[in-house]
NUFI-19758 format. One line per 4 residues: number of its first residue (from 1); for each residue x, y, z of N, C-alpha, C. Coordinates in steps of 0.1 Angstrom, whole numbers. Layout:
BEGIN
NUM = X:Y:Z:X:Y:Z:X:Y:Z  ... .
! end
This chain:
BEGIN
1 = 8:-12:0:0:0:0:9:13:0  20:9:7:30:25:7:36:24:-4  37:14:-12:46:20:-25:30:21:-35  23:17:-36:11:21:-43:8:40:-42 .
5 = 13:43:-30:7:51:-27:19:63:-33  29:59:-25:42:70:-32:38:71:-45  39:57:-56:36:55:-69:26:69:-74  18:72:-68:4:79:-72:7:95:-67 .
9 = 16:96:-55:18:111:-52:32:113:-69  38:109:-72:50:107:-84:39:117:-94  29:106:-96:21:105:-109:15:121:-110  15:120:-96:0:134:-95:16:152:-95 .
13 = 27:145:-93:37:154:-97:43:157:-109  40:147:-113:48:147:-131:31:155:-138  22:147:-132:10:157:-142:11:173:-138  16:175:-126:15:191:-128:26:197:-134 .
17 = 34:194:-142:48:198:-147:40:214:-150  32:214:-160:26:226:-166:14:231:-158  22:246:-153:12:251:-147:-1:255:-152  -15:258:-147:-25:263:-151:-26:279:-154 .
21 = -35:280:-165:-30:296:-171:-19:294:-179  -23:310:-187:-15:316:-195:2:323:-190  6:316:-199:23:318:-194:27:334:-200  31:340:-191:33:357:-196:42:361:-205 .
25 = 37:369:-216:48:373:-227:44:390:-225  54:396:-229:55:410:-226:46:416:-240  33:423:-237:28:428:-251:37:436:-257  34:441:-274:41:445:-280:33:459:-282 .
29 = 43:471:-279:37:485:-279:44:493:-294  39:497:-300:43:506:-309:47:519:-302  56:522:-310:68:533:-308:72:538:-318  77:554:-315:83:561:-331:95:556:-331 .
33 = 102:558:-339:114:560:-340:126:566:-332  121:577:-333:128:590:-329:122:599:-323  128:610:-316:121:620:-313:122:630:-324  109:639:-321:108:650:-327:118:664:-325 .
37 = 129:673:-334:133:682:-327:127:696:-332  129:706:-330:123:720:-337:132:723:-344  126:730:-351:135:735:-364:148:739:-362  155:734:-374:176:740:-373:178:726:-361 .
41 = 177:721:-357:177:711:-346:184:696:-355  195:693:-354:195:680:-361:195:670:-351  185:657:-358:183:647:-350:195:642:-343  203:636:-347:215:628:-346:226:634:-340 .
45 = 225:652:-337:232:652:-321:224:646:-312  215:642:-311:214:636:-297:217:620:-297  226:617:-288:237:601:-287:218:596:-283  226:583:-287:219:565:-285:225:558:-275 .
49 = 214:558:-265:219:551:-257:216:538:-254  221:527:-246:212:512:-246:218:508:-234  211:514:-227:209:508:-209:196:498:-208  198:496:-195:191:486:-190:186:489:-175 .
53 = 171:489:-174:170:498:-160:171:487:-145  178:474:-148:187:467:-136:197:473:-138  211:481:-145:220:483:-145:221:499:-132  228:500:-127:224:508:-117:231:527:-128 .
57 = 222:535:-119:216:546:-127:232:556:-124  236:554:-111:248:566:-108:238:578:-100  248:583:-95:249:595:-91:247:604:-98  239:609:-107:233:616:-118:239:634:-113 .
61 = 235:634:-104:235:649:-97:248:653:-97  263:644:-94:272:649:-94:277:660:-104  268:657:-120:274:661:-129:270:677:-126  263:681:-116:266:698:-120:280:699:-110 .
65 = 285:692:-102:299:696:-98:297:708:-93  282:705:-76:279:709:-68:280:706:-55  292:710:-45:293:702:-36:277:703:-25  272:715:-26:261:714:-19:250:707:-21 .
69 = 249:702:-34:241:699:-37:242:684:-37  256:678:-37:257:668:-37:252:659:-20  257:671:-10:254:669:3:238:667:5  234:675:0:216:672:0:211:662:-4 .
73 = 217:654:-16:213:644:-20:218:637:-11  226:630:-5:232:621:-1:224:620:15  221:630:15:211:632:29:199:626:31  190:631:16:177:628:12:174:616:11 .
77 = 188:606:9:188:592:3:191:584:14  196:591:23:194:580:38:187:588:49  172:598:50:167:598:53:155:602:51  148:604:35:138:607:35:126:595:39 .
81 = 115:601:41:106:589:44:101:583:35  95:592:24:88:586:14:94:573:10  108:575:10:118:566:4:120:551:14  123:554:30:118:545:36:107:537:37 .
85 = 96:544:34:86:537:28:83:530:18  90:530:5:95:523:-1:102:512:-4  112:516:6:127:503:12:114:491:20  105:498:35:101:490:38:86:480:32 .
89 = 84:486:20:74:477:15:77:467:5  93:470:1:102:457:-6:102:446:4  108:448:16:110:441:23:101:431:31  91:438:24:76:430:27:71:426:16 .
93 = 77:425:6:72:418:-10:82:408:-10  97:407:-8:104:398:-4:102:387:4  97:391:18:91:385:29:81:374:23  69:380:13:58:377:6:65:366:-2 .
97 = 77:361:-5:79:360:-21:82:342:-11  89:348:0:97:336:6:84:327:17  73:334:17:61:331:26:53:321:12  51:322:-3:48:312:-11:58:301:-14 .
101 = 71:306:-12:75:296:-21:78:284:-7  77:288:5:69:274:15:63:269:11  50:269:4:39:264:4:40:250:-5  55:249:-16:59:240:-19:65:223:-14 .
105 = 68:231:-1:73:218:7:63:214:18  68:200:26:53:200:34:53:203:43  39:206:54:44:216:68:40:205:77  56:205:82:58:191:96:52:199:109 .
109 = 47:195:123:42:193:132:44:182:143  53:188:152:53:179:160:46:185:172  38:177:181:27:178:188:32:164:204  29:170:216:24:159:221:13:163:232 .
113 = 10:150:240:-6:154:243:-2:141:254  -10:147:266:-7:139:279:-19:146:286  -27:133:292:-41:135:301:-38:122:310  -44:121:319:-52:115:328:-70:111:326 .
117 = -71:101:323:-85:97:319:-97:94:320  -104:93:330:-114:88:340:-124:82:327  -128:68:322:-138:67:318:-149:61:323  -162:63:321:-172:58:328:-170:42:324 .
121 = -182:37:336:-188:25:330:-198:24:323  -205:32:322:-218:36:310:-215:42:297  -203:41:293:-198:43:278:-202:41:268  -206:37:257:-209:32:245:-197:24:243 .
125 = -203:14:233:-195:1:235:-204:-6:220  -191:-14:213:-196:-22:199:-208:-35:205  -207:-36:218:-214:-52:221:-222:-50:234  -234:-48:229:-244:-46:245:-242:-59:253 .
129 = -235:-71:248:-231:-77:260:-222:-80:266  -208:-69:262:-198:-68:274:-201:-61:283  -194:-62:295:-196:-57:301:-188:-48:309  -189:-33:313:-178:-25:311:-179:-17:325 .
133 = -167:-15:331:-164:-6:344:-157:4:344  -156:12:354:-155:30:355:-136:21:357  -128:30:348:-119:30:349:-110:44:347  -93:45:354:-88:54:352:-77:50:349 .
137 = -69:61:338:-58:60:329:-51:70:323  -37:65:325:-30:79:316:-24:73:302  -28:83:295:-29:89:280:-12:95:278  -7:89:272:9:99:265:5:95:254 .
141 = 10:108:242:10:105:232:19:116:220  32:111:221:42:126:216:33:120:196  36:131:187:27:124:173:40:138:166  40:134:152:42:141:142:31:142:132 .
145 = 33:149:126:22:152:119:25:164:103  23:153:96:21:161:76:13:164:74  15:179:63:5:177:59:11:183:42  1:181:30:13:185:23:4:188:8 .
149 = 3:200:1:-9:202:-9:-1:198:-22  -7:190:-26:-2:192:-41:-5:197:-53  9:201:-59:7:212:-63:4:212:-80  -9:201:-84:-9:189:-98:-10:202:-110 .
153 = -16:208:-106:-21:224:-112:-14:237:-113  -1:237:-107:5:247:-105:1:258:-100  -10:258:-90:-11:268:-86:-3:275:-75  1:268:-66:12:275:-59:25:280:-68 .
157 = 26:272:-81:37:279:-87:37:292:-93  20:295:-99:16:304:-103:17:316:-88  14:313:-77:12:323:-67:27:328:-60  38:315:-64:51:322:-65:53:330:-78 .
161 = 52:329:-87:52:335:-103:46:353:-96  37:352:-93:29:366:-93:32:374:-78  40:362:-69:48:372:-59:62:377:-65  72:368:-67:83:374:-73:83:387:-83 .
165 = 68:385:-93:71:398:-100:66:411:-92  57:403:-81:54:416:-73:64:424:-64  74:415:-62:84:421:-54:96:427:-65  99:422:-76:107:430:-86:96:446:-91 .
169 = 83:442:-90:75:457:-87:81:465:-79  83:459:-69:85:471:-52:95:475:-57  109:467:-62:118:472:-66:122:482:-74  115:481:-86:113:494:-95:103:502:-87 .
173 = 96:501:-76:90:512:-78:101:521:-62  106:515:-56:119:521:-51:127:531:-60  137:523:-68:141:533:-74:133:547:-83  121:539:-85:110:552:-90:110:563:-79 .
177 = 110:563:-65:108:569:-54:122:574:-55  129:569:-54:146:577:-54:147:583:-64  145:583:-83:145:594:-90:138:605:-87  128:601:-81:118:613:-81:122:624:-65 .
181 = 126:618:-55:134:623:-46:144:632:-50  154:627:-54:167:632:-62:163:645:-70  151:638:-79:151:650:-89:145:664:-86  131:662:-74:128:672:-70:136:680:-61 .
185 = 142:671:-52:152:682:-45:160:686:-56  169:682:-70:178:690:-74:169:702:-84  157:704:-85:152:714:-94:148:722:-82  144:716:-66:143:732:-59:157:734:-53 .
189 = 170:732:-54:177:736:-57:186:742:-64  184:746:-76:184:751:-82:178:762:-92  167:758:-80:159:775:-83:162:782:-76  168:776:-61:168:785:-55:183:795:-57 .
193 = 193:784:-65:207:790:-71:202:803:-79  189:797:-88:185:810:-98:179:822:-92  174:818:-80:168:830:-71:179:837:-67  192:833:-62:198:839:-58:206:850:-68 .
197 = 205:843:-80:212:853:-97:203:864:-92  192:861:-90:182:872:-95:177:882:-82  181:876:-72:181:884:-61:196:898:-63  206:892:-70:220:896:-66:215:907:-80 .
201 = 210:906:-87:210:915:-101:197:927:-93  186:919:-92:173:930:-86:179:937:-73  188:933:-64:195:942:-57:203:955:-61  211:950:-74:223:964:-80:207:970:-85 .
205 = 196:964:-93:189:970:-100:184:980:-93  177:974:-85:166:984:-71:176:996:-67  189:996:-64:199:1002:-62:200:1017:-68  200:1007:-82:203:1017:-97:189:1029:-99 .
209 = 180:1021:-99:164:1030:-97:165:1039:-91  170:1035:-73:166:1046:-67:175:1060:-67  188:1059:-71:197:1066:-76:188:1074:-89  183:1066:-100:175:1075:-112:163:1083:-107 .
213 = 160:1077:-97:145:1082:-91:145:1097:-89  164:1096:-79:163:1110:-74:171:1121:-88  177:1115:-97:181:1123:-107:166:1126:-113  160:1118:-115:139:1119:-120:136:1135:-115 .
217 = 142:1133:-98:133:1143:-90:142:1157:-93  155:1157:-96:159:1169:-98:157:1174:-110  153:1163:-119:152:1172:-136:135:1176:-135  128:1166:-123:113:1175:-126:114:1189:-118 .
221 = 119:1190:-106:122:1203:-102:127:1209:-111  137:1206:-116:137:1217:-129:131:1220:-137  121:1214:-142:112:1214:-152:118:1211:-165  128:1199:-162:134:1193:-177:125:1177:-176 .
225 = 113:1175:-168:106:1164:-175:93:1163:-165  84:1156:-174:72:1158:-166:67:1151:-154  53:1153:-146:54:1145:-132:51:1129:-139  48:1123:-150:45:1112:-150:58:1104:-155 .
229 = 68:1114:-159:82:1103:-161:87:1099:-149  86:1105:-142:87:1106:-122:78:1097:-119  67:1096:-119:60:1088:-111:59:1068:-120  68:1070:-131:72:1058:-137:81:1056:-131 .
233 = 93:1064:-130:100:1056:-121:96:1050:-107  92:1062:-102:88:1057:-88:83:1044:-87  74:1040:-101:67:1027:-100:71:1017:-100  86:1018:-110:98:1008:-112:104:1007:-99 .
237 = 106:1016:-85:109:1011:-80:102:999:-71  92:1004:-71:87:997:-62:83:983:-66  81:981:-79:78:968:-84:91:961:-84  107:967:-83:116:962:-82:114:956:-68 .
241 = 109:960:-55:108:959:-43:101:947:-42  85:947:-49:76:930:-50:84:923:-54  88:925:-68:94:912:-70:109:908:-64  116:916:-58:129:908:-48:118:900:-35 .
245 = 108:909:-30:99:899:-21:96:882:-27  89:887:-42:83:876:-44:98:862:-46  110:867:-48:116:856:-50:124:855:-40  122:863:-30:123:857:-14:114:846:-9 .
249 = 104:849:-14:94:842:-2:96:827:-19  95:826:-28:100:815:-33:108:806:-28  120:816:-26:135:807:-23:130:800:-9  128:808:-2:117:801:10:115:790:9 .
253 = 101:791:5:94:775:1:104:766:-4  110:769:-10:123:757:-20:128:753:-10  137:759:1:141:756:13:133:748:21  123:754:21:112:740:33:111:732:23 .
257 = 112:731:15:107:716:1:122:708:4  129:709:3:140:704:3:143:702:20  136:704:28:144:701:45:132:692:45  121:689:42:113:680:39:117:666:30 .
261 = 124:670:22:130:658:12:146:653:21  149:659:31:160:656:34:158:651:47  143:653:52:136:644:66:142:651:76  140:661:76:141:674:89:133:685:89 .
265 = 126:692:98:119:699:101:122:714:88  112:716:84:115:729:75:120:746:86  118:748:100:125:752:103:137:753:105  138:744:105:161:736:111:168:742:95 .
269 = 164:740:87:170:740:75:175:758:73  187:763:72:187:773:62:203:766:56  199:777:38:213:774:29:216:789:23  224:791:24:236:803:21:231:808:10 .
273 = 230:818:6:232:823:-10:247:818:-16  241:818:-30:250:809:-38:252:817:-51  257:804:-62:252:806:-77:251:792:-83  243:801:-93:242:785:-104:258:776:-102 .
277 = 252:761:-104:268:757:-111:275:763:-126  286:763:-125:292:770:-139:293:759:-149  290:750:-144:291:742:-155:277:733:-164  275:733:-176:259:724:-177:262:708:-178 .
281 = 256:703:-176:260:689:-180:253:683:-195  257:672:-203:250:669:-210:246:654:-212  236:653:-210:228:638:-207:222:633:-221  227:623:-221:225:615:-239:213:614:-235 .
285 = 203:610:-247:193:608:-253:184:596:-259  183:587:-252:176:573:-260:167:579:-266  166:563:-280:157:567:-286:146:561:-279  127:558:-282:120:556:-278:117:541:-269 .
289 = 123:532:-278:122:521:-273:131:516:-263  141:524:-259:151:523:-247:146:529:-234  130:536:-234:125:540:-220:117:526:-219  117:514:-224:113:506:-219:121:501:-205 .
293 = 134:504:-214:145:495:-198:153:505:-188  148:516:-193:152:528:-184:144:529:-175  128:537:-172:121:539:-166:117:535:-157  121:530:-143:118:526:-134:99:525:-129 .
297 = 88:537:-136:77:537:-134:69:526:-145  78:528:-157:74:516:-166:80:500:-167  92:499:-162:95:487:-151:83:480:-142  80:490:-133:69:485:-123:53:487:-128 .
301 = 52:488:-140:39:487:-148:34:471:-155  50:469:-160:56:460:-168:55:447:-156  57:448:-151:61:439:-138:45:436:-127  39:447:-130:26:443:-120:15:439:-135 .
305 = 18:436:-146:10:430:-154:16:420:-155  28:412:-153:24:401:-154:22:396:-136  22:400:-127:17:394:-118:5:394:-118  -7:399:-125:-17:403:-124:-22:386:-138 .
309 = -11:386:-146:-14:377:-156:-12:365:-148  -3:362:-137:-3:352:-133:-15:342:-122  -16:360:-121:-31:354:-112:-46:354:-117  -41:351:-127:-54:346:-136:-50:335:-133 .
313 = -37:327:-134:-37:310:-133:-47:305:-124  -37:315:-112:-46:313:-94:-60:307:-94  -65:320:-100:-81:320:-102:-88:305:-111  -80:304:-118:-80:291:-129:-82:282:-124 .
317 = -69:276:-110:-73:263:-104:-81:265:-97  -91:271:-96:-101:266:-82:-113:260:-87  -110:263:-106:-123:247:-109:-122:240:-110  -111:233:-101:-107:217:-107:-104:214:-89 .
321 = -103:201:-88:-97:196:-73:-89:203:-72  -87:202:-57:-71:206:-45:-68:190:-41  -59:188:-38:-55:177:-35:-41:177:-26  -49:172:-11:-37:170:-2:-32:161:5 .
325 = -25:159:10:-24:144:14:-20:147:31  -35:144:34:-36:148:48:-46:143:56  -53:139:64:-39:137:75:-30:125:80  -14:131:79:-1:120:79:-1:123:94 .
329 = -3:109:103:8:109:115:12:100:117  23:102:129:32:87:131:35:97:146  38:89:151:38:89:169:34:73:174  28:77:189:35:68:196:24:69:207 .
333 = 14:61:214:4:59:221:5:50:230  6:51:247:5:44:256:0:54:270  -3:43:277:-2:46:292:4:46:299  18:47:298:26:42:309:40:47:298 .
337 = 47:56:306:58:62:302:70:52:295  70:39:304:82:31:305:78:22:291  63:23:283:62:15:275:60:27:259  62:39:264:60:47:254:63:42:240 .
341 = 73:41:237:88:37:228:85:28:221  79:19:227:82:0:223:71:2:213  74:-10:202:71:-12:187:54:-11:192  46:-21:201:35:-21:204:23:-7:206 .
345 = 36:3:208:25:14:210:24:24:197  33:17:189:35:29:176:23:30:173  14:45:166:9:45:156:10:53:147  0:49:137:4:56:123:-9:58:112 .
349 = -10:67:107:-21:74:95:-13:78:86  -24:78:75:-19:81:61:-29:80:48  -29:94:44:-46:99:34:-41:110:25  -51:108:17:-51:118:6:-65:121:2 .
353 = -64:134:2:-80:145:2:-79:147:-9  -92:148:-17:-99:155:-28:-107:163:-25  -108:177:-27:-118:188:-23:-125:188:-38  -136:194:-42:-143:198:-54:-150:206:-49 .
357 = -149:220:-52:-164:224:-51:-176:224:-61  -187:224:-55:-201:217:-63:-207:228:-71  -210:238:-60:-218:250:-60:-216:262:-53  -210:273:-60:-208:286:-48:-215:296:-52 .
361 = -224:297:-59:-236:306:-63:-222:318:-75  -217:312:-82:-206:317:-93:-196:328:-88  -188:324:-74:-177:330:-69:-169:325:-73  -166:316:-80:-154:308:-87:-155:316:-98 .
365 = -167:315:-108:-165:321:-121:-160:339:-119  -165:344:-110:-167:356:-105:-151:361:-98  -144:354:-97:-132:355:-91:-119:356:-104  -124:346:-109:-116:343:-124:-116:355:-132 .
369 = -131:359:-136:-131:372:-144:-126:385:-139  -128:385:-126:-117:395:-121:-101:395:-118  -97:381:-122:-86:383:-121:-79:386:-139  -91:383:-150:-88:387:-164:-94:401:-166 .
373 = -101:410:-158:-102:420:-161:-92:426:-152  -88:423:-141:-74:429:-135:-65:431:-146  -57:421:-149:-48:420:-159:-47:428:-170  -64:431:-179:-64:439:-184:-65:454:-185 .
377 = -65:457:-172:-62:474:-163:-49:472:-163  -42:465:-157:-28:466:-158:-20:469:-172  -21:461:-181:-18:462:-191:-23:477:-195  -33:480:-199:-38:498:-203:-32:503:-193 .
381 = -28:506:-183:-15:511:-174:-6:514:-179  -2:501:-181:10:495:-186:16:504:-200  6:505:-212:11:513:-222:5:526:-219  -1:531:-209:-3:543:-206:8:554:-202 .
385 = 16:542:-196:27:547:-187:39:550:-194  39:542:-208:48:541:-214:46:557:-223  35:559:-223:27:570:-238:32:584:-232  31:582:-213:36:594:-208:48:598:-207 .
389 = 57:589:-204:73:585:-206:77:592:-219  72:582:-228:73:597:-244:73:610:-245  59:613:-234:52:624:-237:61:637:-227  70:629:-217:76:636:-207:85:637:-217 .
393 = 96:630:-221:103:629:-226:109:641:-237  98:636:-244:96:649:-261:96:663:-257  92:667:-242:84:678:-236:100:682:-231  105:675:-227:119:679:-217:126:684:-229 .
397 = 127:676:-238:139:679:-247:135:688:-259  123:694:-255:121:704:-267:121:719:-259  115:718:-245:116:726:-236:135:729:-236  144:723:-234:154:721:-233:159:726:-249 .
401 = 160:724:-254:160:732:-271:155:744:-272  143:749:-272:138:759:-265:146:772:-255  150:765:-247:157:772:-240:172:772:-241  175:766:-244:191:770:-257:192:779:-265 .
405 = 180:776:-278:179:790:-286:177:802:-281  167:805:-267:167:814:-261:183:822:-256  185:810:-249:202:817:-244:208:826:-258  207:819:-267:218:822:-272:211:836:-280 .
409 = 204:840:-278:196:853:-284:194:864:-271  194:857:-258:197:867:-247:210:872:-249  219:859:-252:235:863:-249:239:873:-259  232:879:-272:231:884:-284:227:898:-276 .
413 = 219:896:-265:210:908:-262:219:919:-251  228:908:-242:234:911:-234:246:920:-239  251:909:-248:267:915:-255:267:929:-263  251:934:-269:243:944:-272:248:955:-262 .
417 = 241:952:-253:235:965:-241:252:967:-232  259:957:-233:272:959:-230:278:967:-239  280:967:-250:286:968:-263:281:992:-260  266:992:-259:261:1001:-258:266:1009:-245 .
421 = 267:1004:-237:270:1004:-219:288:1012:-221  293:1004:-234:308:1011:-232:309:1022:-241  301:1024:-245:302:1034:-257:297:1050:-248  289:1047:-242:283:1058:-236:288:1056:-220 .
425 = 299:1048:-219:305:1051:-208:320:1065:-210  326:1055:-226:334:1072:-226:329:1083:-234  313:1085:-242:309:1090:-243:307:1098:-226  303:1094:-217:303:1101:-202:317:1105:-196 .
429 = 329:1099:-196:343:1107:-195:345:1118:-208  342:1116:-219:339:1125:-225:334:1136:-225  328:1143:-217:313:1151:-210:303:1150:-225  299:1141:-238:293:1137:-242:279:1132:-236 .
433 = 277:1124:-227:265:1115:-219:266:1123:-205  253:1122:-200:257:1124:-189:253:1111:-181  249:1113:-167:254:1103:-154:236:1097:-159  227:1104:-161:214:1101:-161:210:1092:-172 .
437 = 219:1095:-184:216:1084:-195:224:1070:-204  241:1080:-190:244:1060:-189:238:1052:-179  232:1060:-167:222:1050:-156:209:1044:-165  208:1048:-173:196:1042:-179:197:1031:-191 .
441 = 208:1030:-193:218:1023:-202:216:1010:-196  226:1017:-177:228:1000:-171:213:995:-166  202:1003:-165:191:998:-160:187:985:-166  188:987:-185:183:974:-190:194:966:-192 .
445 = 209:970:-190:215:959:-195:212:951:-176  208:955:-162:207:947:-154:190:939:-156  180:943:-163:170:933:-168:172:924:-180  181:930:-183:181:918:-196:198:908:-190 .
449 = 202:908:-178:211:903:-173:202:893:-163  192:897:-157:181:888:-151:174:879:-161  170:884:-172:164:874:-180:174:863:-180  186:866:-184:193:855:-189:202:842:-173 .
453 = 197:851:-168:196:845:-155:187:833:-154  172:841:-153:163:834:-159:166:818:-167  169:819:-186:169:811:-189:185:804:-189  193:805:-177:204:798:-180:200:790:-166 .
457 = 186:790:-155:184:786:-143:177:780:-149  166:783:-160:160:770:-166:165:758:-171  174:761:-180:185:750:-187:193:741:-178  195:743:-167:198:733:-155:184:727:-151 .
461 = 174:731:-151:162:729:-146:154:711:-158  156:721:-169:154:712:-182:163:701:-177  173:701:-176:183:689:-176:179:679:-172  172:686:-154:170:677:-147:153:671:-144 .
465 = 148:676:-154:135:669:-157:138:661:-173  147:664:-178:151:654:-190:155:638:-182  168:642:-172:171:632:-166:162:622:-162  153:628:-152:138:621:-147:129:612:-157 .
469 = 127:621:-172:120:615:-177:128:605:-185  141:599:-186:148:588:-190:153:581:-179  147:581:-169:144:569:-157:161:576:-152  170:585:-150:177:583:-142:190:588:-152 .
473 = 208:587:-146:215:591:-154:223:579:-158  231:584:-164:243:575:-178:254:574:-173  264:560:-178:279:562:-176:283:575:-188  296:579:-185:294:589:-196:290:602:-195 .
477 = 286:610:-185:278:622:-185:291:630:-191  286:639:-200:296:649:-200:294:660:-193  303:671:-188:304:681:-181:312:692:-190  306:697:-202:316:708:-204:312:718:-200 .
481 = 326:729:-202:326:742:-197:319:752:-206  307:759:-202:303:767:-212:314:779:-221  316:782:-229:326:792:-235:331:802:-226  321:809:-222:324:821:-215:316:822:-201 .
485 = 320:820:-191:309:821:-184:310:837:-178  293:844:-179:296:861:-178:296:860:-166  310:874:-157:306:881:-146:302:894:-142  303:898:-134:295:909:-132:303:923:-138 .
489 = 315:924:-141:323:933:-146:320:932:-161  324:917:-167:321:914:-181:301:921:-182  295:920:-180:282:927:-181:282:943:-177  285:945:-167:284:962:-163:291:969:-168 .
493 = 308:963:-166:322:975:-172:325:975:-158  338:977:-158:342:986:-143:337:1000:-140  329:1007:-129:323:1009:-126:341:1027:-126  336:1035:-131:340:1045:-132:342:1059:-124 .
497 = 347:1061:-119:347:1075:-107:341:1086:-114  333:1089:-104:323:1103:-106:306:1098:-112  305:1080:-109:294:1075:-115:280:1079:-105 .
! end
């Protein structure tokens, strides 16, 4: 009987070789080619890249060759929460992964059990004509005990299948939680670098106003201009005054956003005035089909549809038998300690269960189709996720083009009003100009010195939402030096006695 029986657990293992359900293949998503650039834009500066988003991403941020900024990151990454929360829900998808794949082996039980017995003499009994007396007795009985499901259908293989991809989920969606950490703190850092260009220019500016304001007030006293060229200035100053407020109280907020991402109280936090990094970085360019293995958000899209496909299997076996082979024991039954042991008291069980269910008013069917309409949310996820990835993508790098062309038409604008700035500087040692209309000179070359403030704080900004939307950075970053980087002399002139 025990080799009949092994014989049949064999049989009932070799029929389950092939699990139940559809085995997962990754759908097939259409994709351009290439990205779109704007006009004068040639495709093929931008490099090809072919990563893989298990390959680990780097330190992306170093490339502005900021030490402060490098400190913030390194902060945010061993103490933000969001991110701990993260870390600890892997660790519970892991936990999850190692809690099914038990289910494969069988679950032993050892047990023992010791009473004292009192039975009546009025007991039930196979023979109303024995005859039976009130007796007392002790019971030992140490037992083991199997129990063990088989698995003819694969369903536990399928319930390991759709944990492991659930825990390579947690995993991508970790590092999803770390780009997006990283990347938010380095764009409000870096506004706040831009706030500070633009605090340090609206400062000389506000400066320069109120200096013109009072030359304003001596030529209307004289009656060389009227009260509303006066009362324009006056207005410039004061809107010079809002807006240094307004990009105070910005830089602000950026600072609590960032002592928030770095998991410390937004009071505790202050950071120095600074400047931009002087350097930009430049981050290659996959083409479309490479944010498949970049993107950490479409990784964990990719990865929760097939766990979702695998538990359609799940759902699958519950129309067919379970089958366990239960209940196995072997122990050992006596009254008397000193005879526990001996061959006479051994006993022993040994079975195998068939469950079917008959009738559950269609919660079997009803389970099943939720686990194929799950599947199919995932998947529309799935290339949802991917369409946005594009859509970030195309947006970064046109915004980022965009604001290149810009620079380079500010820097046209600047080299202008400088160009102008020195002409009517010795036009003013000359006694040609006077003090009032080279101060009006520097007024715009310091607004059009903020613009380009402006778009050279964007262009690090762009970088780093390009970075984000290609899941992260590259071996390779380059770091060149922009041509000229302007200072405050190169834009004003040296500042002249008698100004």
């Amino acid at each position: 009987m025990k080799r009949q029986l092994a014989l049949s657990l064999v049989a009932l293992s070799l029929a389950g070789c092939t699990a139940i359900g559809p085995d997962y293949e990754r759908p097939l998503t259409q994709l351009p080619d290439n990205w779109k650039t704007l006009p004068g834009v040639r495709a093929d500066l931008w490099a090809h890249a072919a990563p893989n988003d298990a390959l680990p991403k780097g330190d992306w941020w170093t490339a502005f060759n900021d030490p402060v900024l490098n400190d913030l990151e390194e902060k945010a990454l061993a103490q933000n929460q969001t991110l701990k929360v993260a870390l600890a829900r892997l660790d519970q998808s892991t936990a999850q992964v190692d809690a099914k794949t038990a289910a494969l082996y069988p679950s032993l039980a050892l047990g023992a059990q010791t009473a004292r017995v009192a039975y009546s003499a009025d007991r039930a009994t196979s023979s109303y004509d024995s005859l039976q007396y009130s007796t007392i007795q002790n019971n030992f009985q140490p037992t083991l005990n199997l129990s063990y499901q088989v698995d003819w259908l694969g369903q536990i293989r399928r319930s390991i299948e759709a944990a492991k991809y659930s825990s390579e989920q947690a995993i991508a969606d970790t590092a999803n939680v770390k780009l997006l950490v990283t990347a938010q703190l380095a764009s409000a850092y870096l506004l706040i670098r831009q706030n500070d260009e633009e605090l340090r220019v609206m400062g000389i500016l506000l400066e320069l106003q109120k200096k013109l304001t009072a030359l304003y007030q001596k030529r209307y006293d004289a009656g060389a201009v009227n009260r509303s060229d006066l009362a324009i200035q006056e207005a410039l100053v004061e809107s010079s005054g809002a807006q240094i407020d307004i990009l105070r109280g910005t830089r602000n907020v950026q600072v609590d956003l960032i002592a928030t991402l770095i998991g410390v109280p937004a009071s505790s936090l202050t950071i120095s005035p600074g400047h931009l990094p002087s350097t930009m970085p430049v981050f290659p360019v996959a083409v479309p089909s490479k944010l498949l293995e970049r993107r950490p958000d479409i990784a964990s899209a990719e990865r929760s549809m097939a766990a979702a496909n695998a538990q359609i299997g799940i759902a699958q076996a519950a129309f067919y038998p379970s089958l366990t082979l239960s209940p196995t024991n072997y122990g050992y039954q006596s009254t008397a300690l000193a005879n526990l042991l001996s061959v006479p008291s051994l006993v022993w069980s040994i079975g195998l269960s068939a469950t079917q269910t008959i009738f559950d008013g269609g919660a079997i069917l009803a389970n099943y189709n939720f686990s194929k309409a799950g599947y199919a949310a995932t998947l529309a996820n799935y290339r949802q996720t991917i369409l946005t990835g594009i859509q970030e993508t195309q947006d970064a790098m046109g915004t980022l083009q965009q604001l290149d062309a810009a620079r380079v038409k500010q820097d046209a604008a600047v080299a202008k009003l400088n160009k102008a700035y020195q002409i009517s500087s010795i036009r003013y040692q000359e006694g040609l100009d006077n003090a009032f209309q080279l101060a009006l000179i520097q007024q715009n070359q310091l607004a059009a010195l903020r613009t380009k403030w402006q778009i050279h704080g964007g262009q690090f900004i762009a970088n780093v939402n390009l970075v984000k939307a290609l899941g992260g950075g590259w071996e390779g970053i380059k770091t060149p030096t922009p041509p000229q980087p302007f200072t405050d002399e190169q834009t004003f002139g040296k500042p002249e006695s008698g100004q």
